[in-house]
C-alpha positions as CSV (number, residue, x, y, z in Angstrom):
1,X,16.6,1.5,-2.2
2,X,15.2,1.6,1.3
3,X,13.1,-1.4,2.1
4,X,11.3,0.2,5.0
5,X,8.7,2.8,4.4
6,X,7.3,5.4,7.2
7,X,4.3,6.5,6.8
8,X,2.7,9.3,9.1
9,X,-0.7,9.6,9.9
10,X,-3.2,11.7,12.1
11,X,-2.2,9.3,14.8
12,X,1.3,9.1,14.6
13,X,3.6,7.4,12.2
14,X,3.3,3.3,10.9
15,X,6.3,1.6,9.5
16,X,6.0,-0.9,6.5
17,X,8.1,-3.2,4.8
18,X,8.2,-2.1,1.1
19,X,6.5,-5.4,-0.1
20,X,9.0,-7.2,-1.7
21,X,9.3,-11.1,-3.0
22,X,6.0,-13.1,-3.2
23,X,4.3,-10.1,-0.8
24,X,5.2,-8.0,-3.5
25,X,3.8,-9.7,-6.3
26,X,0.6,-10.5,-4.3
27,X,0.5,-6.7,-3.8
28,X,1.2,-5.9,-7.4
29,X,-1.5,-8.4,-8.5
30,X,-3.9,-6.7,-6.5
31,X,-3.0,-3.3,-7.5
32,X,-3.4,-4.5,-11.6
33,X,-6.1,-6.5,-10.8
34,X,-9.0,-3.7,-9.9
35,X,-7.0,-0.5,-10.2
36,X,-7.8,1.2,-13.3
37,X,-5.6,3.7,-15.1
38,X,-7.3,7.2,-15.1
39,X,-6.4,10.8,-15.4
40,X,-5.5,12.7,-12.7
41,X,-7.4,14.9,-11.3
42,X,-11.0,13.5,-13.0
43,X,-13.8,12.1,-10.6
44,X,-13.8,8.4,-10.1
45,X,-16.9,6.8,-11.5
46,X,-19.0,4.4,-9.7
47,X,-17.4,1.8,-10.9
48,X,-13.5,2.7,-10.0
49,X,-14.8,3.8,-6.3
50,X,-16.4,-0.3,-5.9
51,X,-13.3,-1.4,-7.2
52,X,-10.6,0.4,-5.2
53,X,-12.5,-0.5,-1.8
54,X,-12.6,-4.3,-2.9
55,X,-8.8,-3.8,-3.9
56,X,-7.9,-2.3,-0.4
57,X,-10.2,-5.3,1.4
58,X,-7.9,-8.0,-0.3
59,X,-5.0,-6.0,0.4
60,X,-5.3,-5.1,3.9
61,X,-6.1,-9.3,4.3
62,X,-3.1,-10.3,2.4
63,X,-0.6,-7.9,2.3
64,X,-0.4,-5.4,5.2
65,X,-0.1,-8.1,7.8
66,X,3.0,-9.7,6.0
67,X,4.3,-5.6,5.9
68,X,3.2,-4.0,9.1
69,X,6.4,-3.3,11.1
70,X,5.7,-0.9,13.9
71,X,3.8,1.9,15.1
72,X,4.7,4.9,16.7
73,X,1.9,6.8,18.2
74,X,2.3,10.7,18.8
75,X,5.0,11.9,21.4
76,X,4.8,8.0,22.3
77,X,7.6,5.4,22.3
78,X,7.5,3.0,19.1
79,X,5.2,-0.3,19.5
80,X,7.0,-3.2,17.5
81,X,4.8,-5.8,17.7
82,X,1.7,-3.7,16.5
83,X,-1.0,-5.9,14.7
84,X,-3.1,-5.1,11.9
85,X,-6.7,-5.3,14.4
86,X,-5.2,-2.4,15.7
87,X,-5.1,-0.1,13.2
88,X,-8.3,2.0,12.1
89,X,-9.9,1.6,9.1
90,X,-8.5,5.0,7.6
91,X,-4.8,3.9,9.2
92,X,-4.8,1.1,6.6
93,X,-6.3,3.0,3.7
94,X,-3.3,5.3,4.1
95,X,-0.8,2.6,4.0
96,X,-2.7,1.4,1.3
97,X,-2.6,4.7,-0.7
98,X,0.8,5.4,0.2
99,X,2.1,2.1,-0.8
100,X,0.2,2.7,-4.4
101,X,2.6,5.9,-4.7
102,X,5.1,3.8,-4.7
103,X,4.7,2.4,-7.5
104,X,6.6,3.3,-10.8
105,X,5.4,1.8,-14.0
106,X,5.5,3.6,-17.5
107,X,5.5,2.4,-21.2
108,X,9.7,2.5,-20.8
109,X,9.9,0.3,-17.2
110,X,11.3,-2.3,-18.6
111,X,13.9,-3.2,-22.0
112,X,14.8,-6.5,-23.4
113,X,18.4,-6.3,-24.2
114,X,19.0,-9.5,-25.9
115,X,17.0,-12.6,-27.0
């Protein structure tokens, strides 16, 4: 399992720390927190739309500082020390949405194997 994550945008490509130990529980809570299941491919209601953006607001505050790694911008040389006020809006909702993909929970996740 690869605990870097590259994700490319229009302006080039970020690189993210899977979030991993307390980051990744903090992430996790978020994500179960004010994402709701839903179908794919149905509309969003009002509702689910106010609830993602307050999801992505706490996560880009507490998560994607403690996971932002670098930046490389396009045809450019890689920027390590990259910080979070520098990345656009739709930047961090990409890291966001990409780091939601990630994620890999079904009803068989999981399996006591003894009490």
């Amino acid at each position: 399992m690869s605990i870097y994550v590259d994700v490319k945008t229009k302006t080039g490509v970020f690189r993210v720390r899977k979030p991993m130990g307390r980051i990744g529980a903090i992430h996790f809570g978020i994500i179960t927190k004010y994402m709701s299941g839903g179908s794919d491919g149905e509309a969003m209601s009002p509702a689910q739309r106010e609830a993602l953006g307050e999801g992505f607001i706490e996560w880009s505050e507490k998560v994607l500082p403690k996971i932002l790694i670098s930046f490389t911008p396009e045809g450019k040389e890689i920027i390590n020390d990259y910080k979070v006020d520098e990345v656009t809006g739709e930047d961090q909702f990409a890291i966001f949405t990409a780091m939601m993909s990630l994620i890999e929970v079904s009803e068989d996740y999981f399996q006591i194997v003894s009490q």
